[in-house]
N, C-alpha and C positions, 0 to 999 in steps of 0.2 A: 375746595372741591367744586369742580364746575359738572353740571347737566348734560347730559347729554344732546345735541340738537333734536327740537322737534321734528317728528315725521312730520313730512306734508299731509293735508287729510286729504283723501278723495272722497268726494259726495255723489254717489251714483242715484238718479232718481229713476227708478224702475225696477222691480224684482223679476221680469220677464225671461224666460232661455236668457236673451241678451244679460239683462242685469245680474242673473246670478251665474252665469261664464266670468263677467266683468267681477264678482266678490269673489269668485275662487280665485283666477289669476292673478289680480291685485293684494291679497291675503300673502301671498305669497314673496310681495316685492316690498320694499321701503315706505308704506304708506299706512295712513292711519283710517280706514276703508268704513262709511258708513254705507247704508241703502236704504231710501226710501222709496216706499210703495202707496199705491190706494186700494189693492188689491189684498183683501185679509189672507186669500191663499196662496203665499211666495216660498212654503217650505219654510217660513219661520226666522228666517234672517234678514228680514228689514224691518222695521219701524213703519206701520201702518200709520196714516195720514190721512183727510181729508183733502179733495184737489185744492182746497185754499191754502189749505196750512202747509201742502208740500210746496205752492207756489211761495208762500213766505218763507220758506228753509232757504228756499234757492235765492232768495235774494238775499240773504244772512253771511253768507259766504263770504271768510275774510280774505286777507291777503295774502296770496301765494297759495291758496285752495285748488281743488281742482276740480270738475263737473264733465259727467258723463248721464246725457240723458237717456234716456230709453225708456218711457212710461207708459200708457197703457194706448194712449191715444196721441193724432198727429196733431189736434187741436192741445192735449196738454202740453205736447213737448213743447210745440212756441208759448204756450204762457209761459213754462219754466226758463225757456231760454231768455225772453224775457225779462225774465228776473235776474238770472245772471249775469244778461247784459247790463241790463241796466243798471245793476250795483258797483259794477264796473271791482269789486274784489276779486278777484279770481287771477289763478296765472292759466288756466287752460278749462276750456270750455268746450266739449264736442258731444255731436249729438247722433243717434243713428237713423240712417236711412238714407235714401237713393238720391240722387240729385234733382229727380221731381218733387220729393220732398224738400229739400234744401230750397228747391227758388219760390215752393208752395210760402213756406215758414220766412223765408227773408224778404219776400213782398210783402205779408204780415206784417213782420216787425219795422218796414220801413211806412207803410200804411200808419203805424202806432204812433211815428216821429220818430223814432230811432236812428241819431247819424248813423252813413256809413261806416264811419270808422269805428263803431260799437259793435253794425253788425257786422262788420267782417273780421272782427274777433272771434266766431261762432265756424268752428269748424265738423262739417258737413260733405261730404259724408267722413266718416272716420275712419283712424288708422293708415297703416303704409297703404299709400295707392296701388301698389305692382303687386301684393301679396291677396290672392282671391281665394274667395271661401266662403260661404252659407252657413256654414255652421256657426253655431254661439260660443265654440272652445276656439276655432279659428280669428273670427273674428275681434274672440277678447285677446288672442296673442297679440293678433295687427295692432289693437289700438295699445295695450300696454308697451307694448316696442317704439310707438307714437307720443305717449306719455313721458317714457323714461328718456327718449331723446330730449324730449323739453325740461326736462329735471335734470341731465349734463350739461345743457346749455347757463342751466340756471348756477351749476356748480362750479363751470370755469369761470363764471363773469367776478 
């Protein structure tokens, strides 16, 4: 008798509109979906954390993991990214927010020593680029259409 193949895990760090659009739609696809928060009031479906202890999650992340930031704050998200980066496990790492955010947080992490070629594993902003929308249920489709591209890729190699 052989196992079934592991689901990939996705680790989303934020319970925010964003993060819990991101655990409904994900709930729903191929993946084994945790959420962490710092914020005790998320509706109750993530794992409450302190900002150190969610910065050490995100750098625990094994191989073939996957990471969706959205946390409370634009100073957290680069620590967690961060962390992501720098563990270098992960197959897919994206974070939310605008591209002034994006050059905000990769000056950061380039400020910290982080080669390029670490940080430009950090993708910013997220989801299909052509596909527009503000909302939290929009924009968790863009990026899970985003994600599952990168999980086909994974599956014909």
């Amino acid at each position: 008798m052989t196992l079934p193949p592991r689901r990939p895990r996705l680790a989303i760090f934020g319970a925010g509109p964003a993060g819990a659009a991101f655990a409904r739609q994900f709930a729903l696809l191929p993946f084994e979906v945790e959420t962490y928060d710092t914020r005790p009031h998320n509706g109750g479906h993530a794992t409450i954390l302190g900002e150190d202890e969610l910065v050490e999650v995100a750098g625990c992340l094994e191989d073939g993991d996957y990471a969706l930031i959205a946390s409370a704050s634009h100073e957290l998200d680069g620590r967690i990214a961060q962390a992501v980066l720098t563990s270098g496990r992960f197959r897919y790492c994206g974070m939310i927010g605008s591209r002034k955010k994006r050059d905000e947080i990769l000056s950061s992490l380039a400020d910290a020593g982080l080669p390029a070629e670490q940080i430009g594993r950090l993708r910013c902003p997220i989801g299909i680029p052509d596909l527009h929308g503000r909302a939290p249920e929009v924009i968790a489709v863009s990026v899970a259409a985003q994600v599952l591209q990168v999980l086909q890729e994974d599956s014909a190699q």
